[in-house]
N, C-alpha and C positions, 0 to 999 in steps of 0.2 A: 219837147219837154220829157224828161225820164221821168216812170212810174212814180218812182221816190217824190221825185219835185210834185206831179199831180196829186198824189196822197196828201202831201204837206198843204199844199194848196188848197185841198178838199178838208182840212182839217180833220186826216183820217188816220189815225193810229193803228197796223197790224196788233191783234193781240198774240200772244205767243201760240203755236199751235197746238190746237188742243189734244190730247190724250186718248186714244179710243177708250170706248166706252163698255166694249165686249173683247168677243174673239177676232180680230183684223185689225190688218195696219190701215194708216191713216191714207195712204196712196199708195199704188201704183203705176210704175212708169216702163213701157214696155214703146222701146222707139222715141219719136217725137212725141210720144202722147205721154197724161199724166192723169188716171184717174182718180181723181179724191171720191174717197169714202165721205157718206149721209155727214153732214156737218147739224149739229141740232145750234140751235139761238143759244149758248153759253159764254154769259159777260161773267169772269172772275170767277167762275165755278159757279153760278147760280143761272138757270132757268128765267130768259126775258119774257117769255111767256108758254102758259101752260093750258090744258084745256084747248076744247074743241072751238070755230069761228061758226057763227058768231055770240054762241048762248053766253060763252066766256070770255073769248076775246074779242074783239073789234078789229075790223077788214082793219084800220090801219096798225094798231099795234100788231096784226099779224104782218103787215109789210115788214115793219121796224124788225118783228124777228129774222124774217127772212133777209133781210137787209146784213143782221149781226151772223146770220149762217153764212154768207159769204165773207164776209172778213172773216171767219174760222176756216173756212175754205182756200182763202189766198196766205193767210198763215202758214198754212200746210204745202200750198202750192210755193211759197217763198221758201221753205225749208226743203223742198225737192229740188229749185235751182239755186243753190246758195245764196241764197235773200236778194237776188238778181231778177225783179220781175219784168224786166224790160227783154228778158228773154221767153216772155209768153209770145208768141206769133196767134195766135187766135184761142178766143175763148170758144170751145167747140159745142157745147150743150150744158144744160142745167136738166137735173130732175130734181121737180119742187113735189114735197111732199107735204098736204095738209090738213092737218086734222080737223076734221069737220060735221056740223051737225047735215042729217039726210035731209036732202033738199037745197042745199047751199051750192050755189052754181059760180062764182066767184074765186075758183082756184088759180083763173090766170092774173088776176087782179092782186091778189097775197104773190105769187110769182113775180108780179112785176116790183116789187121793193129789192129782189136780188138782180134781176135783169140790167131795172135802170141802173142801179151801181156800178153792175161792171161796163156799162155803156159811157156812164160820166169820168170811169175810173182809165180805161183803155182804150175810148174812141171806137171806131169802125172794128178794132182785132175783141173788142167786149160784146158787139150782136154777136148772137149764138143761136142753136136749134134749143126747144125747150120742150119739154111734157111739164104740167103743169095738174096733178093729179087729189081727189078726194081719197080721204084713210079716215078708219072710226077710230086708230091709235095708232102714236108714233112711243118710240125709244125714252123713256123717262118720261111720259106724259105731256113731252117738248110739242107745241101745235105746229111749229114746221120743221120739216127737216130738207137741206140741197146738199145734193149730189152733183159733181162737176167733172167736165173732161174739160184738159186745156193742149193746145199746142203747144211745145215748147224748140228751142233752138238747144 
């Protein structure tokens, strides 16, 4: 089954990729590899959640963001192989970034909302290596932000 069909089937819409937010491009690709730049949670220009986990947001709405950072992430990575994602050969790492009150031991648990994704999205080429890390602030106040390297053909 091509990515394309599995998205359709996951009833999963790429949104367009998004725009940096400062000074850097969105990826770079040096060889088979593809590093995407920090993807924050933005559906339609707005913030799916903001604030730290969990005084403001909830372990799950923080999956759900990190869930929406990867689709801005495979956006990006779609627009670096010409919307051909069936040319990923392996998802090589995630770094999940999240913002978090001191004490909150739970970073790999917000991780896992981008992880599963790309696992249900690419099969055995979506396990990856992960860091799965605590921040008192991210980029626009966004409570996750994923950074991705991917293989590509």
């Amino acid at each position: 089954m091509s990515i394309a069909d599995r998205l359709a089937e996951l009833k999963i819409t790429l949104p367009p990729a998004p725009k940096p937010v400062a000074a850097y491009i969105p990826a770079v690709r040096t060889g088979s590899l593809v590093f995407i730049s920090g993807q924050l949670p933005l559906k339609d220009g707005e913030l799916l959640a903001s604030g730290p986990v969990p005084s403001r947001v909830s372990l799950e709405e923080a999956q759900a963001a990190a869930r929406q950072c990867v689709l801005n992430a495979l956006a990006v990575l779609a627009a670096q192989v010409g919307d051909d994602l069936d040319r990923v050969e392996q998802i090589v790492r995630l770094g999940v970034f999240v913002c978090c009150e001191a004490g909150f031991t739970d970073q790999p648990k917000v991780g896992n909302g981008a992880s599963e994704l790309l696992q249900s999205i690419f099969g055995e080429k979506g396990r990856h290596a992960r860091a799965a890390v605590g921040s008192i602030a991210l980029p626009l106040g966004a409570t996750v932000e994923v950074e991705m390297i991917a293989e590509v053909s």
